[in-house]
Backbone as CSV, one residue per row, in Angstrom:
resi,resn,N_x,N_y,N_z,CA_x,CA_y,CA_z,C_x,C_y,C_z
1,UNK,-10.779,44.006,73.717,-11.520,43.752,74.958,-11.925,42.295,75.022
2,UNK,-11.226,41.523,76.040,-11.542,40.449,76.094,-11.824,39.876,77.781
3,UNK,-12.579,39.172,77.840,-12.985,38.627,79.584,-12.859,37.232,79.707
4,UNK,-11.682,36.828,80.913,-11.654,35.605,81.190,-12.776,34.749,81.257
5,UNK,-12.954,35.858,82.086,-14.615,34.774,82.865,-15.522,35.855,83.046
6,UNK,-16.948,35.554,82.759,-17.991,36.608,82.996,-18.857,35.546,83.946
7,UNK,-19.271,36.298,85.218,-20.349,35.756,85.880,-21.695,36.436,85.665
8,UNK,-22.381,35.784,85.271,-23.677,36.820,85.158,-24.821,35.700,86.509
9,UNK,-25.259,37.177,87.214,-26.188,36.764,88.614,-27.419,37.006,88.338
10,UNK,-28.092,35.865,88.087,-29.345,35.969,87.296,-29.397,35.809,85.795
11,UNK,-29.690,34.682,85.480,-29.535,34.154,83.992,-31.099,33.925,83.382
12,UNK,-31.732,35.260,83.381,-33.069,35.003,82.391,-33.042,35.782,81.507
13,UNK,-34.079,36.609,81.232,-34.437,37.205,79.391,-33.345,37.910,79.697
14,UNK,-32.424,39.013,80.256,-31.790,40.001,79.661,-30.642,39.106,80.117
15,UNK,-30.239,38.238,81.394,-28.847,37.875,81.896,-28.353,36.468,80.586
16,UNK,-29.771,35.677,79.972,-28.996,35.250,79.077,-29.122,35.574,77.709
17,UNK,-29.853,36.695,77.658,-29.606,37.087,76.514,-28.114,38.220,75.871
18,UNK,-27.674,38.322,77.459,-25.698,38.586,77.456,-25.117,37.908,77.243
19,UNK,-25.709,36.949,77.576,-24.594,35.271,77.576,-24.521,35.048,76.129
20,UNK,-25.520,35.139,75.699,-25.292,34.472,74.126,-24.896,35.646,73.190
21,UNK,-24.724,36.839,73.217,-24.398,38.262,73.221,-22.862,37.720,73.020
22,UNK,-22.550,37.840,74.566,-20.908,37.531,74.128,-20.538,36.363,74.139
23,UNK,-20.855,35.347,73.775,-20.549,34.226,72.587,-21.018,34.688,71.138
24,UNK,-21.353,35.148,71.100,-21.756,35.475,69.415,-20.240,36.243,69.098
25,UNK,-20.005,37.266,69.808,-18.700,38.330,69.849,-17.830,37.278,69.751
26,UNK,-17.761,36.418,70.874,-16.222,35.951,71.230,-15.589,36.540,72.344
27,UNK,-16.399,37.740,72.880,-15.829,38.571,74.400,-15.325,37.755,75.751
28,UNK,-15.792,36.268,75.716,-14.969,36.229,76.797,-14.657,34.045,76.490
29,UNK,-13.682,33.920,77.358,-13.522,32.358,77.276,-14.421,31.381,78.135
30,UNK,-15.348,31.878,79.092,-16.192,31.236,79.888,-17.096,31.869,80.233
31,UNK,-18.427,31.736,80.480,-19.901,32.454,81.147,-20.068,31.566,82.191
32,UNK,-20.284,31.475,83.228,-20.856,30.868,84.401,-22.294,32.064,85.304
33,UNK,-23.186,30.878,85.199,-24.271,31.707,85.443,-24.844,30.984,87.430
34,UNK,-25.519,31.987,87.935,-25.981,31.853,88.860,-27.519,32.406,89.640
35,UNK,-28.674,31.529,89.807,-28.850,31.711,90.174,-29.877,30.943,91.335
36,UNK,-31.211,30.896,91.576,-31.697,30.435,92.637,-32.603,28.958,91.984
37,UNK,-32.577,28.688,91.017,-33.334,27.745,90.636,-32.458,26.562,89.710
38,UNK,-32.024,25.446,90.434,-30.973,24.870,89.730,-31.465,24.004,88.284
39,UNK,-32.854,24.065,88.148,-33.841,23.739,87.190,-33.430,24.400,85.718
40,UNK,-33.552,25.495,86.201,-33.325,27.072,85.196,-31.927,27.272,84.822
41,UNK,-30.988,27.133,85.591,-29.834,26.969,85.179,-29.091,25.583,84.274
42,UNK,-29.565,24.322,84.705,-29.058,23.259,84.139,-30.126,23.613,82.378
43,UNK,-30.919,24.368,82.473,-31.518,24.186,81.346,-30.734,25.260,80.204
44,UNK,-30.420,26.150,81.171,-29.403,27.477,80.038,-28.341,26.366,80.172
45,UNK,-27.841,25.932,80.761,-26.491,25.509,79.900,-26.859,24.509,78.685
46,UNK,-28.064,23.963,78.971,-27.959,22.977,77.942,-28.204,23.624,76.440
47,UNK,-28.782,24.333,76.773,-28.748,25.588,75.409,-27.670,25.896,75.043
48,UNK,-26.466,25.806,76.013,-25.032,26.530,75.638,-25.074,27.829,75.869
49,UNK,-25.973,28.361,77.029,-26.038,30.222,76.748,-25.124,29.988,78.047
50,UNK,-25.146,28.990,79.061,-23.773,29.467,80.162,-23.176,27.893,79.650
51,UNK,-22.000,28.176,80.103,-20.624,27.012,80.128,-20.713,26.115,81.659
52,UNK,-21.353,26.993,82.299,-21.198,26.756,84.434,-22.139,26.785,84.848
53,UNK,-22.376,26.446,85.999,-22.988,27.349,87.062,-23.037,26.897,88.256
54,UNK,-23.144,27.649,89.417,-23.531,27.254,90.227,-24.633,27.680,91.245
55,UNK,-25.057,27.134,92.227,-25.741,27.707,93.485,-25.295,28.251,94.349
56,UNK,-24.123,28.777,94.700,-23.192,28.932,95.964,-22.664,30.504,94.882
57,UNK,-23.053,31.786,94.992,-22.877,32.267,94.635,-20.774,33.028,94.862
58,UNK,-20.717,32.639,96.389,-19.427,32.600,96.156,-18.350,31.702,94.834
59,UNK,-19.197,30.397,94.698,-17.929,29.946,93.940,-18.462,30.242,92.826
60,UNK,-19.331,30.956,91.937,-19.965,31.289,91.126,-18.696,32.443,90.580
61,UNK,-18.600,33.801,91.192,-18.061,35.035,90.928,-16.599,34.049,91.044
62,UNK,-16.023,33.438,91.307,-14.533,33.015,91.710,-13.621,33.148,89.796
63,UNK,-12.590,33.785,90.431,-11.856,34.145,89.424,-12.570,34.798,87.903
64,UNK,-13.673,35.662,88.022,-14.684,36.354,87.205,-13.900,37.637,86.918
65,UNK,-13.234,38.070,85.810,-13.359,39.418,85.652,-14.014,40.590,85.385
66,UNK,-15.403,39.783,84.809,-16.650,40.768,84.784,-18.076,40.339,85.778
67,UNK,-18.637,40.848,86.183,-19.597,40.557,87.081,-20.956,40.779,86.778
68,UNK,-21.917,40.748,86.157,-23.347,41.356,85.847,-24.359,40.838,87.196
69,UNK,-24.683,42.068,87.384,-26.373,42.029,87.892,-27.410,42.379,87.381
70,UNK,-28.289,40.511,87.349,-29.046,40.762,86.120,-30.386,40.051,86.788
71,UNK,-30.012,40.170,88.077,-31.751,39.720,89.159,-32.652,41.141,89.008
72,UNK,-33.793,40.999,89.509,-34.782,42.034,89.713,-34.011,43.313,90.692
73,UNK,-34.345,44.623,90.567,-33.675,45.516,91.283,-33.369,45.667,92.906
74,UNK,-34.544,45.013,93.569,-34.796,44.518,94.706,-33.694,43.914,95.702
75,UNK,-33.257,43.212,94.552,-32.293,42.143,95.467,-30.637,42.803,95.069
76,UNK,-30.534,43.727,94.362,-28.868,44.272,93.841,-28.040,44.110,95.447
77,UNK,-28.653,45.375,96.427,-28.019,45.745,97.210,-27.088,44.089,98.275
78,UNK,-28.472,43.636,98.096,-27.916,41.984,98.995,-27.293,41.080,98.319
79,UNK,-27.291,41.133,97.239,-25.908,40.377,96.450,-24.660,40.718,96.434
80,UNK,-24.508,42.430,96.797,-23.716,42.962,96.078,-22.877,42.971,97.601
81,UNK,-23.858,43.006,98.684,-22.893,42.868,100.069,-22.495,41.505,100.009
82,UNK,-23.120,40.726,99.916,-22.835,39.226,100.016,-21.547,38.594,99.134
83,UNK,-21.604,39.081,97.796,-20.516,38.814,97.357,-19.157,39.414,97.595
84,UNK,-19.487,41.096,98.169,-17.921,41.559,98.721,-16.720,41.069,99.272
85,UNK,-17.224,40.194,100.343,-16.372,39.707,101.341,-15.483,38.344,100.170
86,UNK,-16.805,38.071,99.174,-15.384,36.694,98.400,-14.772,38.082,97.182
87,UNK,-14.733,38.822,97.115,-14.082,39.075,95.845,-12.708,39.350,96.367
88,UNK,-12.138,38.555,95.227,-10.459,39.087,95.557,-9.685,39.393,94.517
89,UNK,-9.960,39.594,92.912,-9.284,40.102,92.074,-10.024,41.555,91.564
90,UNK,-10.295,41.951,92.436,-10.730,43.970,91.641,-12.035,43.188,90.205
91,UNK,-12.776,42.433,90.458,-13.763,41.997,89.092,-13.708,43.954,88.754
92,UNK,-14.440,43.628,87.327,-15.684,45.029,86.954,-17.298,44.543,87.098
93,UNK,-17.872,45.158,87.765,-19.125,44.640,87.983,-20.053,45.973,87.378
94,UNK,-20.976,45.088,86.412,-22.501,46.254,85.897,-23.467,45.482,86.523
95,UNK,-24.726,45.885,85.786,-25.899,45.710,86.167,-26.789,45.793,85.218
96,UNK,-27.737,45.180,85.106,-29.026,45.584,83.508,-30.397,46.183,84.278
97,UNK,-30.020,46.733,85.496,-31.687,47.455,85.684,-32.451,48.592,84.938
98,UNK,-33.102,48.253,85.331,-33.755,49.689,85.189,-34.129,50.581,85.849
99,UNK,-33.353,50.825,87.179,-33.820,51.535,88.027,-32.313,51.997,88.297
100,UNK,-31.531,53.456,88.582,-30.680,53.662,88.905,-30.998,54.719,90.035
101,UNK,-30.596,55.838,90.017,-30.644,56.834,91.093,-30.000,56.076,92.476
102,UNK,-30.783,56.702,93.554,-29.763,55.941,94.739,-28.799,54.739,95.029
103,UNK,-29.838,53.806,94.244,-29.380,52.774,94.196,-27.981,52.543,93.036
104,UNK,-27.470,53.058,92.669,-25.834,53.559,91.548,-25.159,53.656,92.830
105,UNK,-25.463,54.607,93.691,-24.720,55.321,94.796,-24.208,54.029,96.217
106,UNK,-25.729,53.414,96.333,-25.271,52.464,97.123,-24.711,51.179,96.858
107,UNK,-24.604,50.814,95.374,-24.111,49.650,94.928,-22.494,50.449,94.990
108,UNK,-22.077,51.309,94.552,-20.725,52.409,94.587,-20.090,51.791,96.227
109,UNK,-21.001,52.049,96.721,-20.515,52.632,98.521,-20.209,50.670,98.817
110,UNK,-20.855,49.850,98.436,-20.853,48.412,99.076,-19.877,47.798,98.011
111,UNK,-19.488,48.268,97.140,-18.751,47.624,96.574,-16.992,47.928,96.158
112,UNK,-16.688,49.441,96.556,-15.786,50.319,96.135,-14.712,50.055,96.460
113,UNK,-14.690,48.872,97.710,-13.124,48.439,98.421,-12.350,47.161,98.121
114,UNK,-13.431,46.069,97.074,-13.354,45.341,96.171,-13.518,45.334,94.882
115,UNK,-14.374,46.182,94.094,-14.396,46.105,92.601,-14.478,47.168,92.251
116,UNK,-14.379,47.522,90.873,-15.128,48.669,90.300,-16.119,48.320,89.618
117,UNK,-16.950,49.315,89.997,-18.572,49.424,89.677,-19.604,50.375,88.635
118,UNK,-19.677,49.973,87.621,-20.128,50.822,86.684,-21.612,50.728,86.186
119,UNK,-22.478,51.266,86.846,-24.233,51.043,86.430,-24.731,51.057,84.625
120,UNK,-25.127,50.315,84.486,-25.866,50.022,83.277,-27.267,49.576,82.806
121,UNK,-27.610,50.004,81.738,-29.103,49.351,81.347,-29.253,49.489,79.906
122,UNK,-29.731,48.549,79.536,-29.751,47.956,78.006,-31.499,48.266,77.967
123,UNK,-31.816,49.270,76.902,-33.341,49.363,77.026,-33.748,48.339,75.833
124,UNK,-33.766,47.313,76.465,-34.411,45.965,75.368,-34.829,45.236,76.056
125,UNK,-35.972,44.966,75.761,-36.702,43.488,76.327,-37.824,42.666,76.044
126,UNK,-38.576,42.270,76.957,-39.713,41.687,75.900,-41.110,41.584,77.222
127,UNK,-42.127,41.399,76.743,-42.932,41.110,77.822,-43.077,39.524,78.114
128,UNK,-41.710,39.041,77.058,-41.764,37.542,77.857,-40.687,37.264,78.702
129,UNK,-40.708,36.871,79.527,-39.518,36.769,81.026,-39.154,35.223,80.700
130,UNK,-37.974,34.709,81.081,-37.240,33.534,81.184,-36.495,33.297,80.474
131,UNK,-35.252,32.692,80.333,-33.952,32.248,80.192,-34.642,31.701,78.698
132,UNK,-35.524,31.041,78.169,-36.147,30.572,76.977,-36.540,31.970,75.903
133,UNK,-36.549,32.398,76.674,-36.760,33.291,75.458,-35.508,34.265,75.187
134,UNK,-34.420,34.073,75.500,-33.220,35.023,75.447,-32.610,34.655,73.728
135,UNK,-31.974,36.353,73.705,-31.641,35.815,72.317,-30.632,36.715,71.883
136,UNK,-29.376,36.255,71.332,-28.370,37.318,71.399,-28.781,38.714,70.691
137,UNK,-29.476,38.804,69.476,-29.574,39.714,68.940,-30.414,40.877,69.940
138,UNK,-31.010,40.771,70.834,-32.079,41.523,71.440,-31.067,42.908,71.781
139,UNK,-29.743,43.132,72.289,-28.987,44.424,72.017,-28.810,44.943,71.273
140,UNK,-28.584,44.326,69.931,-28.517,45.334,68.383,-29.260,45.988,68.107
141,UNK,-28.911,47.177,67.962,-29.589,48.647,67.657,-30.484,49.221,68.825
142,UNK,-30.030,48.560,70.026,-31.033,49.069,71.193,-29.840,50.490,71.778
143,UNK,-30.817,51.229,72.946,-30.131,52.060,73.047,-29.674,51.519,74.546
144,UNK,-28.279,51.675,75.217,-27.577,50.853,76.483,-27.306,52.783,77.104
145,UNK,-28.161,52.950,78.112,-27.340,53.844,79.239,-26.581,53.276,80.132
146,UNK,-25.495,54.155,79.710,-24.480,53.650,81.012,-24.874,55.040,82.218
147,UNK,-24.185,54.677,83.308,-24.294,55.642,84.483,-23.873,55.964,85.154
148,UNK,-22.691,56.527,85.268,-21.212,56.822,85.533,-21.807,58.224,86.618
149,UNK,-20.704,58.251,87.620,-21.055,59.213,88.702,-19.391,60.290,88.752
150,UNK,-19.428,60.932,90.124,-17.965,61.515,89.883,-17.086,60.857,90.468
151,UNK,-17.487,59.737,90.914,-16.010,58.828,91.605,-15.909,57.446,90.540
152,UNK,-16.534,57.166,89.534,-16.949,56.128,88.831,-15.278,56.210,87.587
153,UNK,-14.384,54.898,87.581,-13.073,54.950,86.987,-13.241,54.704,85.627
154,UNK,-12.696,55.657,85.173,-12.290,56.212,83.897,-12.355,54.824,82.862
155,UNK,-11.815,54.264,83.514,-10.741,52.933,82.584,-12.351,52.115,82.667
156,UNK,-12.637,52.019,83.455,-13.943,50.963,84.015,-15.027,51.229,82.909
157,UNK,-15.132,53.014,83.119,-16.124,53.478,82.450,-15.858,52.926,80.598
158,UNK,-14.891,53.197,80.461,-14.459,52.995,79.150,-14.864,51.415,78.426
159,UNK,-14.407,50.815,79.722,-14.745,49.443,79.186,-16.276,48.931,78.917
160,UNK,-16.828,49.599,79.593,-18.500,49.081,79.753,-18.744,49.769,78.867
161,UNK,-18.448,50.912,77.881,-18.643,51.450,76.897,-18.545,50.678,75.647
162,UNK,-17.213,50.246,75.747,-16.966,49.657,74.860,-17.826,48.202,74.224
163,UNK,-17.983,47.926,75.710,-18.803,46.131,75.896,-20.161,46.210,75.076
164,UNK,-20.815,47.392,75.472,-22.384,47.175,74.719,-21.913,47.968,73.328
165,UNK,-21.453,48.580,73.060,-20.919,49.039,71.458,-20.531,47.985,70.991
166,UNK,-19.968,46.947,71.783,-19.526,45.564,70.987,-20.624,44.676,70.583
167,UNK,-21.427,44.736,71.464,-22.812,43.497,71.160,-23.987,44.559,70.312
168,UNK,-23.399,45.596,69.773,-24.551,46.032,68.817,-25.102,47.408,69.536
169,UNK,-24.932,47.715,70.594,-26.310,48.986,71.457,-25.448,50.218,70.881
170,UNK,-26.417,51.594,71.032,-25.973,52.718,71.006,-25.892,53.388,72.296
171,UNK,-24.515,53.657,72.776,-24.264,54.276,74.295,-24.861,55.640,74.838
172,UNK,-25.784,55.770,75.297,-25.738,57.120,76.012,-25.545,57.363,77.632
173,UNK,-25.035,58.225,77.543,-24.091,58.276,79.130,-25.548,59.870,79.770
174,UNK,-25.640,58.900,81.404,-26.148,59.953,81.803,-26.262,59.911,83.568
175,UNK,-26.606,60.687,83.911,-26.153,60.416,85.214,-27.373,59.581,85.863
176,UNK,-27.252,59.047,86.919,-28.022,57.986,87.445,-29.737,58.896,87.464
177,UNK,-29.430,60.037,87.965,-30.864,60.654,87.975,-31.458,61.150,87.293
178,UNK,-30.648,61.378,86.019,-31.485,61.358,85.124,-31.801,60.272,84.502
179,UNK,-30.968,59.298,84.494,-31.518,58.208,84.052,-32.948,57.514,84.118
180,UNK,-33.082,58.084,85.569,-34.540,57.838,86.522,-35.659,58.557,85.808
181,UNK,-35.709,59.955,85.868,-36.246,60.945,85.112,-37.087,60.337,83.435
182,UNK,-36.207,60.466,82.602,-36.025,59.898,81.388,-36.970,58.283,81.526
183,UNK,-36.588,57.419,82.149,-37.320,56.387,82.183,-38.490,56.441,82.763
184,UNK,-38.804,57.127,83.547,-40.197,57.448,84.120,-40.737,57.404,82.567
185,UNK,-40.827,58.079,82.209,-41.614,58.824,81.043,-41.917,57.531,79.793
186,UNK,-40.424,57.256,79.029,-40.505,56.280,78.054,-40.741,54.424,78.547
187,UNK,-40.397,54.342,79.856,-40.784,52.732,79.923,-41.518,52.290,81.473
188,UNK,-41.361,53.143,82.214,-42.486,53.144,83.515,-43.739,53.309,83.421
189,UNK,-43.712,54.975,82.918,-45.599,55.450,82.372,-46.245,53.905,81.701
190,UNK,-45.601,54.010,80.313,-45.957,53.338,79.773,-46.932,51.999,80.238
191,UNK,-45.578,51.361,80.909,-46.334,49.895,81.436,-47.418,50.962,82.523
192,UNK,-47.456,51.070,83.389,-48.321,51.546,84.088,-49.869,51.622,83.395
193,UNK,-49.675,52.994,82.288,-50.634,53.118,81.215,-51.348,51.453,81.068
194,UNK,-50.983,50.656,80.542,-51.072,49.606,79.758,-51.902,48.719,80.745
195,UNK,-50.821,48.728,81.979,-51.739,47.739,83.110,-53.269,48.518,83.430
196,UNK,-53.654,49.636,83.315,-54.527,50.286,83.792,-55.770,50.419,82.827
197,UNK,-55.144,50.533,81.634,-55.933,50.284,80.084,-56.638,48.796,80.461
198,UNK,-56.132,48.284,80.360,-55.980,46.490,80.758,-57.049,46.233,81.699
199,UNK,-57.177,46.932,83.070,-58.179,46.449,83.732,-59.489,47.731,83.741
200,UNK,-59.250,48.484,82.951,-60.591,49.613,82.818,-61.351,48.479,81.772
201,UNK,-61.063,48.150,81.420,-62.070,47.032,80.199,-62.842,46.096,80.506
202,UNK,-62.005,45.771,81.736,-62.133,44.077,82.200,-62.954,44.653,83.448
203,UNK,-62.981,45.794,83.872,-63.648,45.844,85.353,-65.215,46.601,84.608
204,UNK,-65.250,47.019,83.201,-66.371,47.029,82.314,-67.314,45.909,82.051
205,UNK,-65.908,45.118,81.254,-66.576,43.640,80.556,-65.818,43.184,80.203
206,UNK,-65.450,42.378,80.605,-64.220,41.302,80.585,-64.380,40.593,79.574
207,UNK,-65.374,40.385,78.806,-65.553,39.342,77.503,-65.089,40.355,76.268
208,UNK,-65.320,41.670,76.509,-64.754,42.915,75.968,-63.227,42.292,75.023
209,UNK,-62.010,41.776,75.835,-61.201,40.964,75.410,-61.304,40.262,73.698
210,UNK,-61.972,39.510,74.201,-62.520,38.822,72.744,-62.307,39.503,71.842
211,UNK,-62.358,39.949,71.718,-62.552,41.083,69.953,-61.506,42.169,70.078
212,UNK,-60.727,42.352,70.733,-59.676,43.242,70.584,-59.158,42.984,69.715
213,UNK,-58.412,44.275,68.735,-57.730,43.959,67.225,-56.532,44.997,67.808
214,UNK,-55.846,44.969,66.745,-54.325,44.897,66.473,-54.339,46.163,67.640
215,UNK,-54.915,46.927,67.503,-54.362,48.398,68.265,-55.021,48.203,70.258
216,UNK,-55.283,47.625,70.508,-55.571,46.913,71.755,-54.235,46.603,72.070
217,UNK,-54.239,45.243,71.461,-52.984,44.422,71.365,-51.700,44.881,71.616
218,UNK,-51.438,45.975,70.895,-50.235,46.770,70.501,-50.203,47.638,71.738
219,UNK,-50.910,48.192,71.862,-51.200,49.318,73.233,-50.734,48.337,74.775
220,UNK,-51.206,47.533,74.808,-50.942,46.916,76.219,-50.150,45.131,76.236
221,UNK,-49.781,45.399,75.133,-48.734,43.906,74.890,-47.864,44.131,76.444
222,UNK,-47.250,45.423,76.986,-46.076,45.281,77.824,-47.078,45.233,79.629
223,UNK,-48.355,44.767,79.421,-49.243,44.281,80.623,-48.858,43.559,80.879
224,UNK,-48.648,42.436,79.678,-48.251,40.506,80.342,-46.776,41.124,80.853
225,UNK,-46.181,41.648,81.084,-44.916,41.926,81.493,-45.160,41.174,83.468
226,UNK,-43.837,41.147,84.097,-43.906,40.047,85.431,-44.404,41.419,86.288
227,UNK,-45.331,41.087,86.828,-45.930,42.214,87.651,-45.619,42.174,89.142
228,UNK,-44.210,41.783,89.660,-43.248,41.755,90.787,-42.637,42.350,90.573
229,UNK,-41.834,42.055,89.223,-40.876,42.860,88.948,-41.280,44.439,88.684
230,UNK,-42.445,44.481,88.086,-42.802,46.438,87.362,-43.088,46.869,88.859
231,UNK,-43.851,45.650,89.748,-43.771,46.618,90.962,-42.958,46.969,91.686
232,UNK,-41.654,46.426,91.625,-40.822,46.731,92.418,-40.133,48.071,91.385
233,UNK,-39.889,47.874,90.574,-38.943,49.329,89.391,-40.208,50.002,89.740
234,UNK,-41.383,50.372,89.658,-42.138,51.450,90.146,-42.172,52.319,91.195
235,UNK,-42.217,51.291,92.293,-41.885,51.746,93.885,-40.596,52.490,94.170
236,UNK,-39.339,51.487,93.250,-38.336,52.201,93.883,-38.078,53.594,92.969
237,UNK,-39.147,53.636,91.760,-38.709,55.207,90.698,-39.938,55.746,91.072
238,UNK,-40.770,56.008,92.154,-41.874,56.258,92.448,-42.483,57.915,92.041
239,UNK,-41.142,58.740,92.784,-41.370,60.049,93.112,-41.509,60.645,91.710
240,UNK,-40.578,59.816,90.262,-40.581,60.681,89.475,-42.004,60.057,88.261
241,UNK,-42.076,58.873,88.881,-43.054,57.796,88.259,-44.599,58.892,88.308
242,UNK,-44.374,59.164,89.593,-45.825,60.150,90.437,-46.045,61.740,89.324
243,UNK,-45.312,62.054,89.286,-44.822,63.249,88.221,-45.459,62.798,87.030
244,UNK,-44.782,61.616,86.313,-45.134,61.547,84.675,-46.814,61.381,84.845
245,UNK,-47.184,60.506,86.144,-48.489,60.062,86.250,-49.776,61.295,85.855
246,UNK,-49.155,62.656,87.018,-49.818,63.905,87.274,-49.840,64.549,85.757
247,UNK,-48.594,64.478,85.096,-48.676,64.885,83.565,-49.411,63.993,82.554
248,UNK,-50.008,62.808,82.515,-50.646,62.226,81.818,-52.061,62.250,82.072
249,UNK,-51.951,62.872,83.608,-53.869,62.216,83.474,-54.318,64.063,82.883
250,UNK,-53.333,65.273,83.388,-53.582,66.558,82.677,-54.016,66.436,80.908
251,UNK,-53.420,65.592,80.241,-53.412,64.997,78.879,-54.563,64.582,79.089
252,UNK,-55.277,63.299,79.769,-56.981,62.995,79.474,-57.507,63.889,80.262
253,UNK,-57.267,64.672,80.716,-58.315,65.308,80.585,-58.599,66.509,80.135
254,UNK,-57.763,67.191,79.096,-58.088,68.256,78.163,-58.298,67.265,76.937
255,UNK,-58.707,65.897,76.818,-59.224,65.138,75.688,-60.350,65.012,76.773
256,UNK,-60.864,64.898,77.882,-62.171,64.690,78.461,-62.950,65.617,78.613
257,UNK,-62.109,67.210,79.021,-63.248,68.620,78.330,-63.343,69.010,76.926
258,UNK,-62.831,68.614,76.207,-62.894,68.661,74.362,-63.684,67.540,74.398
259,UNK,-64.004,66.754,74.731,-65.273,65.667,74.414,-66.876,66.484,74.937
260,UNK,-66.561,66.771,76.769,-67.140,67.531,77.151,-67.985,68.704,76.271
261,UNK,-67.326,69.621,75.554,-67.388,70.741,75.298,-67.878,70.340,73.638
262,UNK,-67.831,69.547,72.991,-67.997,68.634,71.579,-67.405,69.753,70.503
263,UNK,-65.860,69.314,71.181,-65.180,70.729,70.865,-64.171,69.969,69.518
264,UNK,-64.569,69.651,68.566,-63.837,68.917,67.567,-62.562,69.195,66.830
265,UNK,-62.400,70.556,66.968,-61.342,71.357,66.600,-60.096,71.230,67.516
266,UNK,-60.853,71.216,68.843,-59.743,71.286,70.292,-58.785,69.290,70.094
267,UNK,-59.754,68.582,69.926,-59.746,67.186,69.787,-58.567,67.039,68.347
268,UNK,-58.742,67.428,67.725,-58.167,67.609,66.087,-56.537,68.057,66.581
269,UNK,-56.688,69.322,66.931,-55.843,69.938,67.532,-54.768,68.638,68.421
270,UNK,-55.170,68.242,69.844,-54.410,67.168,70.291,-54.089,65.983,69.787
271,UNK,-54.794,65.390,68.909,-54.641,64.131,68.313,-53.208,64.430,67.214
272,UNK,-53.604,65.377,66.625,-52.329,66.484,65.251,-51.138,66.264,66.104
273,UNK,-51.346,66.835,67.260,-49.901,67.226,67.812,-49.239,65.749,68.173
274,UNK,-50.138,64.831,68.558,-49.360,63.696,68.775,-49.214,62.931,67.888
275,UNK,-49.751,62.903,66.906,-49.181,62.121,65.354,-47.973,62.590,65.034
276,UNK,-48.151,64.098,65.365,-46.504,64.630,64.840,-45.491,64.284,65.376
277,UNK,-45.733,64.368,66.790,-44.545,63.414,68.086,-43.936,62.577,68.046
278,UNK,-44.931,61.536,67.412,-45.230,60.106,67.568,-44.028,59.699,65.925
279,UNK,-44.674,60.694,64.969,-43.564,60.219,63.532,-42.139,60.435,63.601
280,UNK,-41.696,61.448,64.905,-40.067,61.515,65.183,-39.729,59.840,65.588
281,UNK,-40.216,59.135,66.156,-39.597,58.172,66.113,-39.502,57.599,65.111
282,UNK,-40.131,57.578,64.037,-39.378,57.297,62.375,-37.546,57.805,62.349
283,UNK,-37.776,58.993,62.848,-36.537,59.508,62.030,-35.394,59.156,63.210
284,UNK,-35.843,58.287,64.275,-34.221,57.921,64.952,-33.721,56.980,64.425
């Protein structure tokens, strides 16, 4: 598996942390990156994480056999029309969101008469955002859903399989809605949780801060995360986002009538069960 040219659209924490991904491999003979800040781009190349780039996103994708969308989820659909009309060699085009469901379907439908289109997401990242902090290793040993539908090509599928098995990830294949599902739970809640932890303290006592130790820290590190971006992957995974929400606050509050009730056994009881939960992730 080898790629002439990879365009990646949007070159920050995850778009160049592909770039230097496959230069580490050797996967392709050129990276040309694109996107809205010619600041940000002249600075990844000087790093060597792109070879190119440009502003003119047409001459950007030109003669690209792989395509990544690696902007905020927001903007997929309007790139993905915009670039249709220049594509003229069948590219393969993915994506690193985190948001799939409809949006798999309508990137499918705007793109299906020029490329093939195969949805993806690399669950790695950091709560630091920008092209400076990218780093090839950040795929190794992460887990990459791909998101293959029933019109999604075989050969296509295969290859995007192959691509993140090459830079280190473990593949799991699932369909776009569950994909949605599943992420609600392990990386939506979460930040949500964290931002909300975050300002119950501060709308207490904000000097509160000060003295936070390691388990503070650890709990809401993914707050500093870009809070445009979580709002937009929230909004658009809302319905199932709303769900994990209704199941977590049921959780505080059978820890808020066991406080209630100075029911220590009941408390013992929930805390047990989630230590036990919590040590399966040892054993993946």
């Amino acid at each position: 598996m080898f790629f002439s040219k990879v365009t990646i659209i949007g070159v920050g924490l995850i778009g160049g942390s592909l770039a230097l991904s496959l230069k580490e491999k050797k996967l392709t003979a050129e990276i040309c990156g694109w996107g809205r800040s010619e600041e940000r781009l002249k600075a990844a190349k000087k790093r060597g994480i792109i070879d190119s780039y440009s502003l003119d996103i047409t001459e950007a994708i030109k003669g690209a056999d792989l395509i990544v969308l690696a902007t905020p989820v927001d903007t997929f659909e309007g790139l993905a029309t915009e670039i249709t009309s220049s594509l003229s060699e069948s590219p393969l085009i993915t994506d690193v969101g985190s948001v799939k469901g409809e949006l798999v379907y309508k990137l499918e439908e705007i793109l299906s008469q020029k490329a093939s289109y195969v949805g993806s997401h690399p669950i790695a990242g950091s709560d630091r955002s920008g092209v400076e902090h990218a780093s090839s290793g950040l795929f190794r040993d992460a887990t990459t859903v791909v998101t293959p539908t029933k019109t999604t090509d075989q050969a296509s599928l295969d290859t995007i399989k192959k691509l993140w098995m090459a830079l280190g990830s473990r593949v799991l294949i699932l369909s776009p809605e569950e994909h949605d599902v599943m992420l609600s739970f392990i990386s939506h809640l979460p930040h949500v949780v964290a931002y909300a932890l975050v300002n119950t303290v501060c709308d207490y006592n904000p000097d509160f801060l000060r003295y936070t130790g390691g388990g503070f820290k650890d709990t809401t590190r993914i707050a500093s995360s870009s809070e445009t971006l979580w709002a937009d992957i929230c909004l658009y995974n809302r319905e199932n986002l709303l769900k994990g929400i209704d199941m977590y606050i049921k959780q505080l509050e059978l820890i808020k009538k066991a406080l209630q009730d100075n029911d220590r056994d009941q408390l013992i009881e929930i805390f047990s069960k989630a230590k036990s939960n919590r040590l399966r992730l040892n054993e993946q």
